[in-house]
C-alpha positions as CSV (number, residue, x, y, z in Angstrom):
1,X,-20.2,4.8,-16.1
2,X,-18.2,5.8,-13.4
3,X,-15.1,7.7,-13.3
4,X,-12.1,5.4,-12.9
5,X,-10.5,5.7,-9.6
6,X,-6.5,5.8,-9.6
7,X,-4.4,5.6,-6.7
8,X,-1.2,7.8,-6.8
9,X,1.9,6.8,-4.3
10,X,4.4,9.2,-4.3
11,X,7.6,6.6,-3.6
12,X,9.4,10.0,-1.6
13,X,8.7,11.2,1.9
14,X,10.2,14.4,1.3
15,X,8.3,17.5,2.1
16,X,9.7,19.5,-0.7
17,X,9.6,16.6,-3.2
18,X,9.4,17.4,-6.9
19,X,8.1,13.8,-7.6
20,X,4.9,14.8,-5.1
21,X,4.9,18.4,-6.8
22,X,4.6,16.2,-10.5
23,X,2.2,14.0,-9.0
24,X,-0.5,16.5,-7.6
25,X,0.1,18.5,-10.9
26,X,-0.3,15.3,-13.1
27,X,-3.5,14.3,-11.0
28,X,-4.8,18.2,-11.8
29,X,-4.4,17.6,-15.4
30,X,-6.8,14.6,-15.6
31,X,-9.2,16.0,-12.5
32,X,-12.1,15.9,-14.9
33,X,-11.7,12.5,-16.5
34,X,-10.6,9.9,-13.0
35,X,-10.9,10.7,-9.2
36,X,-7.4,10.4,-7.9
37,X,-6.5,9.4,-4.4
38,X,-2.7,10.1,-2.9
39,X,-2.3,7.1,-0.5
40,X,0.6,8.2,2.3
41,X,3.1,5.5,2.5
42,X,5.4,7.5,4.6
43,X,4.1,6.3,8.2
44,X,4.5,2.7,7.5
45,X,6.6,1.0,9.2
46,X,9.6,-1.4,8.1
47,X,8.0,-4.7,6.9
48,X,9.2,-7.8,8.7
49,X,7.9,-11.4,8.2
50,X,7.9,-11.8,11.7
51,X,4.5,-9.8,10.6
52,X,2.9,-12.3,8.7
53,X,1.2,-14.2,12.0
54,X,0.0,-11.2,13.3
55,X,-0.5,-8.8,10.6
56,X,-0.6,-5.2,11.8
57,X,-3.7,-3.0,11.1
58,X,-1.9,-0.2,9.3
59,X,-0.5,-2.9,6.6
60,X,-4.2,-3.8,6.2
61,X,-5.4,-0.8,6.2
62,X,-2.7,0.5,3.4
63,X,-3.7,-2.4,1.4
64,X,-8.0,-2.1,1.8
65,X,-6.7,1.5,0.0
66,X,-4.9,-0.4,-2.4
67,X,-7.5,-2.7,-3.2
68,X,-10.5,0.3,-3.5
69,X,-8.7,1.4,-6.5
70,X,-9.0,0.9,-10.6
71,X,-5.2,1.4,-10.7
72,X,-2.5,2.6,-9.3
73,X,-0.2,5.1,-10.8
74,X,3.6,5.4,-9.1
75,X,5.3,8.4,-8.8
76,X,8.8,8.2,-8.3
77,X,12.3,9.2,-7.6
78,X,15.7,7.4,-7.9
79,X,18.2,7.0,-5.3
80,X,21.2,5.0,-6.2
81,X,20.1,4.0,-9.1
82,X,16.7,1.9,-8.0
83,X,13.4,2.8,-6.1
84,X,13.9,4.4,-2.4
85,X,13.7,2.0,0.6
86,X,10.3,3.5,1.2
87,X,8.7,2.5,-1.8
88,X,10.2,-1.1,-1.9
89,X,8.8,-1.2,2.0
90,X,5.2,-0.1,0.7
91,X,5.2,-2.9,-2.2
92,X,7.0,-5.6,0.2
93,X,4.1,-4.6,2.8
94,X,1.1,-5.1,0.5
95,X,2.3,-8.1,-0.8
96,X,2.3,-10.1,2.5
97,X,1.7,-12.6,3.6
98,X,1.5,-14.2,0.5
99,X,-2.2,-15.4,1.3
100,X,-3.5,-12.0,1.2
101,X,-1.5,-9.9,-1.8
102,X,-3.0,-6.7,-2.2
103,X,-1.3,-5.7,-5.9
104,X,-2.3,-8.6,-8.0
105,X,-4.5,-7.6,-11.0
106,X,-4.1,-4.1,-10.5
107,X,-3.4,-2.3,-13.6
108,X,-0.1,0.5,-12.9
109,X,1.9,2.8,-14.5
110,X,4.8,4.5,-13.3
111,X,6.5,8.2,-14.1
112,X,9.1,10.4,-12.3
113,X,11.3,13.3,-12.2
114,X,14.6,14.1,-11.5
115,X,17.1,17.4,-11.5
116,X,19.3,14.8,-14.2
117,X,19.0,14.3,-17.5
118,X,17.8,10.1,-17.3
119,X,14.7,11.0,-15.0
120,X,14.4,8.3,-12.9
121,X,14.6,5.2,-15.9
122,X,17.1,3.1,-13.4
123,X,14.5,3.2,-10.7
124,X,11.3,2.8,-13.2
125,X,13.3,0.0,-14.6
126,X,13.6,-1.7,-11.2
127,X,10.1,-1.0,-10.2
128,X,8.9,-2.2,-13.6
129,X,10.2,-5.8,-12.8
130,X,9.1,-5.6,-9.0
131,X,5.4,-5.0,-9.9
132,X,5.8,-8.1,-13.1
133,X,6.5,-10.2,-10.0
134,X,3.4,-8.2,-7.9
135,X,1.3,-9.4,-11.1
136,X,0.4,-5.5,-11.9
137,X,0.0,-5.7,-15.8
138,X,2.0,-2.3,-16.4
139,X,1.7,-0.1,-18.9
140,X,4.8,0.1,-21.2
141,X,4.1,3.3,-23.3
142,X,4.2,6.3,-23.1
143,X,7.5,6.2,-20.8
144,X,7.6,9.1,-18.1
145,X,11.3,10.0,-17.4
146,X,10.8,13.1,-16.9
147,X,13.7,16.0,-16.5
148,X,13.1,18.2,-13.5
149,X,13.2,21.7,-15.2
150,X,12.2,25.5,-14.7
151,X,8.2,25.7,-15.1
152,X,7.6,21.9,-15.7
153,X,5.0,22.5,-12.7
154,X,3.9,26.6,-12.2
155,X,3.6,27.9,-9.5
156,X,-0.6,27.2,-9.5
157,X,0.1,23.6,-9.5
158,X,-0.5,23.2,-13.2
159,X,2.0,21.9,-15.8
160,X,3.8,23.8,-18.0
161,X,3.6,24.7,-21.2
162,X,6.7,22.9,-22.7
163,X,5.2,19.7,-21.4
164,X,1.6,20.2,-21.0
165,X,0.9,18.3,-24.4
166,X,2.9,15.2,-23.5
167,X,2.0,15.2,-19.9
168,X,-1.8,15.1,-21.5
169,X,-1.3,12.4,-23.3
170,X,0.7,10.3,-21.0
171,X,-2.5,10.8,-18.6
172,X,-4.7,9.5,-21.2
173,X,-2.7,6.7,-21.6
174,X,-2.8,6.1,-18.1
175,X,-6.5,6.2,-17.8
176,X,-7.2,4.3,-21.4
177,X,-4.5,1.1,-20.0
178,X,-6.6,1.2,-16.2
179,X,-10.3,0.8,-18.2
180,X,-8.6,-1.6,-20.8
181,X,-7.2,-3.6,-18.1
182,X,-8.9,-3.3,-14.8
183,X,-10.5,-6.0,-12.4
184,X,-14.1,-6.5,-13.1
């Protein structure tokens, strides 16, 4: 059997972001066990039904990525309490027009970090009941809010100690919910 192939979109555009940092470090730890592919949502543009007659080949060619993959796992940060605007844009984008959804079926999972003690749970929260709507069957344990802390990620990329065990098994879970629950 193949290895499972697992999408990761980072939901900041930020070239310093820790979520992306987590995200490249989380896809390290499971390197041997799924191939992982970082699809870019930063260069699309703001969705606009006005697109739906005409669809735009950058939408369709975000969502043929979308599509390749066994599941999708989102990494991401919280601003005001919910997902950033550039995430919402990339889910509102690959769900249009409504003939041609690109999520649906698509087995996720979500984790992110933040410098605050509640890592990111508003905006997992939010996404959680975005992607119920997108018909993602999302896994619901182990939860990933994760503290931004000293050595979480080293400076090799790698995770730290202090969470290397859970990080592990979260990424097990990850892959174990994708192969339970992916397309056929």
């Amino acid at each position: 059997m193949s290895k499972l192939k697992i999408g990761i979109i980072v939901g900041s555009n930020s070239k310093d972001s820790i979520n992306r940092k987590l995200a490249q470090a989380l896809a390290r730890l499971a390197r041997d066990e799924a191939d992982f592919e970082f699809i870019d949502i930063g260069h699309l543009p703001f969705y606009s039904r006005d697109d739906d007659a005409d669809y735009p080949a950058v939408f369709t060619e975000f969502k043929q990525r979308v599509r390749a993959q066994d599941g999708i796992l989102f990494v991401t940060p919280e601003q005001n309490r919910s997902v950033p605007a550039l995430l919402k844009n990339a889910l509102d984008a690959g769900s249009r027009p409504p003939s041609d959804r690109a999520w649906g079926g698509i087995p996720a999972a979500m984790i992110g970090t933040s410098p605050g003690g509640p890592g990111t749970s508003m905006a997992q929260q939010h996404l959680r009941n975005i992607l119920a709507f997108l018909g993602m069957p999302t896994m619901t344990q182990p939860e990933g809010y994760i503290q931004w802390k000293e050595g979480l990620v080293e400076p090799n990329g790698e995770i730290g100690a202090a969470s290397r065990e859970f990080l592990t098994k979260y990424m097990q879970s990850l892959l174990a919910w994708v192969a339970l629950t992916r397309k056929a």
